[in-house]
N, C-alpha and C positions, 0 to 999 in steps of 0.2 A: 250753873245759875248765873244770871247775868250779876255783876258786880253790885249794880245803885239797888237792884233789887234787895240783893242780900244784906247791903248796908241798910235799906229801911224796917227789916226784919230784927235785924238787931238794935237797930236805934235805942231801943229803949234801956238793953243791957251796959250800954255803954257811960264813961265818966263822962265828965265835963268837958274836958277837954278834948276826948275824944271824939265827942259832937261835934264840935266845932271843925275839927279835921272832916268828918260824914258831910257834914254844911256846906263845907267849900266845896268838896267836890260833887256833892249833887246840885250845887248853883252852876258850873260848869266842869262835870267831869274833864275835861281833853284838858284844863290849865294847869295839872299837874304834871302831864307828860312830859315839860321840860325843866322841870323842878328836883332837886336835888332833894334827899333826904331831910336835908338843914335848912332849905331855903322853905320845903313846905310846911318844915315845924316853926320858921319865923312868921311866915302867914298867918299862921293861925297860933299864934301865943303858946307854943307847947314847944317841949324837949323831942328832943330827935328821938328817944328813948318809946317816948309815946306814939310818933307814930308805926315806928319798929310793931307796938303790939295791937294797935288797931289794927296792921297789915294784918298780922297772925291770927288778931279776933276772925276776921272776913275768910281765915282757913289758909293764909298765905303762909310762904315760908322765910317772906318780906317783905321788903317795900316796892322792890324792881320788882318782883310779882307781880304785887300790885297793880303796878305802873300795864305792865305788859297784858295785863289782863282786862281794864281800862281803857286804853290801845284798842283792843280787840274791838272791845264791846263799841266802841266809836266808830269802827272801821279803821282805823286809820292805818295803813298798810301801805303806802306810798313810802319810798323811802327819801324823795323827795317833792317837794309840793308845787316844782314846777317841771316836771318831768311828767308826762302824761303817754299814752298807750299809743298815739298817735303818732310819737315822737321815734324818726329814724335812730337807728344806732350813731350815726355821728350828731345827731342835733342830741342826743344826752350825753355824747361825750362833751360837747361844748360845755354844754349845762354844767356837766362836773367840772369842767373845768373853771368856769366861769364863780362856782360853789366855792372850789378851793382858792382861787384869788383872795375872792372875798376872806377866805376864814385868814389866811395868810398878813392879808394888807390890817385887818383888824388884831390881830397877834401884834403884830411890828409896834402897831400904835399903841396896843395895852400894857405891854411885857416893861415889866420893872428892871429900870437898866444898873442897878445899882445891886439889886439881887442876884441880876445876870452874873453882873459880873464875881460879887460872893461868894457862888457855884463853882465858878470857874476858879478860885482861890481855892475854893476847903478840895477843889479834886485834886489840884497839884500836890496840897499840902497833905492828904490823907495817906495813912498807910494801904488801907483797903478799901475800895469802894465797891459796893453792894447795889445790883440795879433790880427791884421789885415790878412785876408785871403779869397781870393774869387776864387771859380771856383775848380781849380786842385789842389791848397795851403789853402780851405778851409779844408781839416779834416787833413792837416800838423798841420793850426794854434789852431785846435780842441784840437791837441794831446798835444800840448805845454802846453795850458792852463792849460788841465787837472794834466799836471804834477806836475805844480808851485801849483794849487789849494792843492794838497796832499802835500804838503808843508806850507798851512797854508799861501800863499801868498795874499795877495790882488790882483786877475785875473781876464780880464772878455775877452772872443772871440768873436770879430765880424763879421760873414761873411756875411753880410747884406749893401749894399753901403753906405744907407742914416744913417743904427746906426753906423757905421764906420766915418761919416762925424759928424753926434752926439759925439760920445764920443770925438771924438780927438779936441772936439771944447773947451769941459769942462776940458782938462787938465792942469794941472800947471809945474814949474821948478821942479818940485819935484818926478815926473812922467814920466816913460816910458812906448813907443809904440817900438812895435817891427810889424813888416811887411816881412812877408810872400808871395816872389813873383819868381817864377823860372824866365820869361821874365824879371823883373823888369820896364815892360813897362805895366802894367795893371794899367790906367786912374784913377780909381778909391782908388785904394791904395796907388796910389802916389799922389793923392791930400787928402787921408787922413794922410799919414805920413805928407806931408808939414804944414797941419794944425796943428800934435801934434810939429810940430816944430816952429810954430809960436807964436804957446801956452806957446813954453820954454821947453817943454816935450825933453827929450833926444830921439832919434831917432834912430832905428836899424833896417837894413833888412837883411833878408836870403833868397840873391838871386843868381842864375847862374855869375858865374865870366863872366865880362864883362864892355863895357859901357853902362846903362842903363838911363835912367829919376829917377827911386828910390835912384840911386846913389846919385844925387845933393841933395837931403834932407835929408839922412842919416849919424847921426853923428857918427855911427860903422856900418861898413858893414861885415857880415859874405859868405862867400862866397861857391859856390858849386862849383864843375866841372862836366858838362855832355857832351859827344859827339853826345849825340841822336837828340839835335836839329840840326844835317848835315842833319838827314832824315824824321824827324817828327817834328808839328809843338805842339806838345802835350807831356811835358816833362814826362818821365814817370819814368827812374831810379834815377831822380834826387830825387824824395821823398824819396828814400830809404838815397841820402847823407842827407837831409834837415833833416830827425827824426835823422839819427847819430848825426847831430849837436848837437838839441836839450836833445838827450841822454843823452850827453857827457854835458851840462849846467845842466841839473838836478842830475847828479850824483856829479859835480863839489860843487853843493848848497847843496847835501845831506853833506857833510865833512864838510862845512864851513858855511853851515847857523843856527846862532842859535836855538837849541832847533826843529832843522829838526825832527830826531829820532822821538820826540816826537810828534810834529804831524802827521807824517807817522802812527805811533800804533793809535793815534785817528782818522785818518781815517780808518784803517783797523777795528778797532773796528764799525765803525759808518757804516761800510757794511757789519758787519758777517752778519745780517740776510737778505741779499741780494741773499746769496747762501744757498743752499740743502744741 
């Protein structure tokens, strides 16, 4: 059943507040598509909590449901809005490329440099760091890991929900979790981050500037800029700002973390024979 359909069907079952969420989006369904869970409960004067169960009223199993179901019913299937069917293979590579500029040059200019640098404190200082990622921010939080690992850090990645809800239960004040989330509204990593913060764990995400749910348990937040969720519901240039981040923390830690150098040569030694 189409989505607006089945919201005006139940219009009447619903609270107040609930309405008010039904309202906005049948005044223009598509302006939620790049809306965060948090940002569309500040629209419309309601907790995140509520539209969690308006999703669920409508038969969803959430709000991204929601979202992607909404989506549908718009067409909107493009996975960028200046990319068209007419366009050779290198004129959309351009495009992407052109895409990722952009999202890159607007990170540079948003990202808190003072947080930045924070991050880059509590990893030297930590005994264990913990990189959270599921779904599309799973081989973002892969790459991190691996970075800090050639660095002789105490790492480990989880992109598994229930060893994510594992680790961040066994953490202490002495430990950081970092979380990896373009939406910053992914259930799962934000009840794991809360738990390394219940823990005591310092808490970091790298997620799309915004207001999100990972915000509230984040004790540094790293921030991206992408304009792609106006037309897709699947971040896609934002990995390219989420690795510069992370680039830019490991090159920071090679200057300044002790005896770096040195394990960088012992890892490259411990794979020569990995290559021909």
């Amino acid at each position: 059943m189409n989505t607006a359909l089945n919201i005006k069907i139940l219009y009447d079952k619903m609270g107040t507040a609930e309405k008010k969420i039904a309202d906005f989006i049948m005044d223009n369904p598509s302006a939620i598509i790049p809306l965060s869970v948090s940002e569309l409960a500040s629209q419309c004067g309601c907790g995140d909590a509520t539209v969690v169960r308006f999703a669920k009223r409508l038969g969803f199993d959430g709000y991204q449901s929601l979202k992607i179901s909404i989506a549908q019913d718009q067409n909107i299937t493009n996975i960028n809005e200046n990319i068209s069917v007419n366009d050779s293979a290198l004129a959309v590579f351009e495009k992407v490329c052109n895409d990722i500029y952009c999202s890159l040059e607007k990170t540079k200019n948003c990202i808190n440099a003072d947080s930045l640098e924070k991050v880059c404190s509590a990893i030297i200082r930590a005994n264990k760091i913990v990189v959270f990622g599921l779904g599309n921010s799973a081989s973002i939080a892969l790459d991190a890991t691996h970075k800090l690992l050639r660095l002789g850090l105490n790492c480990a990645c989880y992109t598994d929900n229930h060893m994510q809800a594992i680790a961040s239960s066994h953490l202490t004040n002495k430990d950081l979790a970092i979380a990896i989330t373009h939406s910053g509204s992914s259930k799962d990593i934000v009840q794991a981050l809360q738990t390394a913060k219940d823990s005591n764990a310092t808490t970091v995400s790298i997620t799309n500037i915004g207001k999100s749910p990972i915000v509230k348990v984040s004790d540094y937040i790293l921030n991206t800029v992408s304009d792609e969720t106006n037309y897709t519901i699947l971040g896609l240039n934002s990995r390219i700002a989420q690795l510069a981040i992370i680039d830019a923390i490991y090159s920071f830690l090679v200057c300044h973390l002790p005896n770096a150098k040195e394990y960088i040569a012992k890892t490259e030694s411990a794979l020569l024979n990995k290559k021909y």
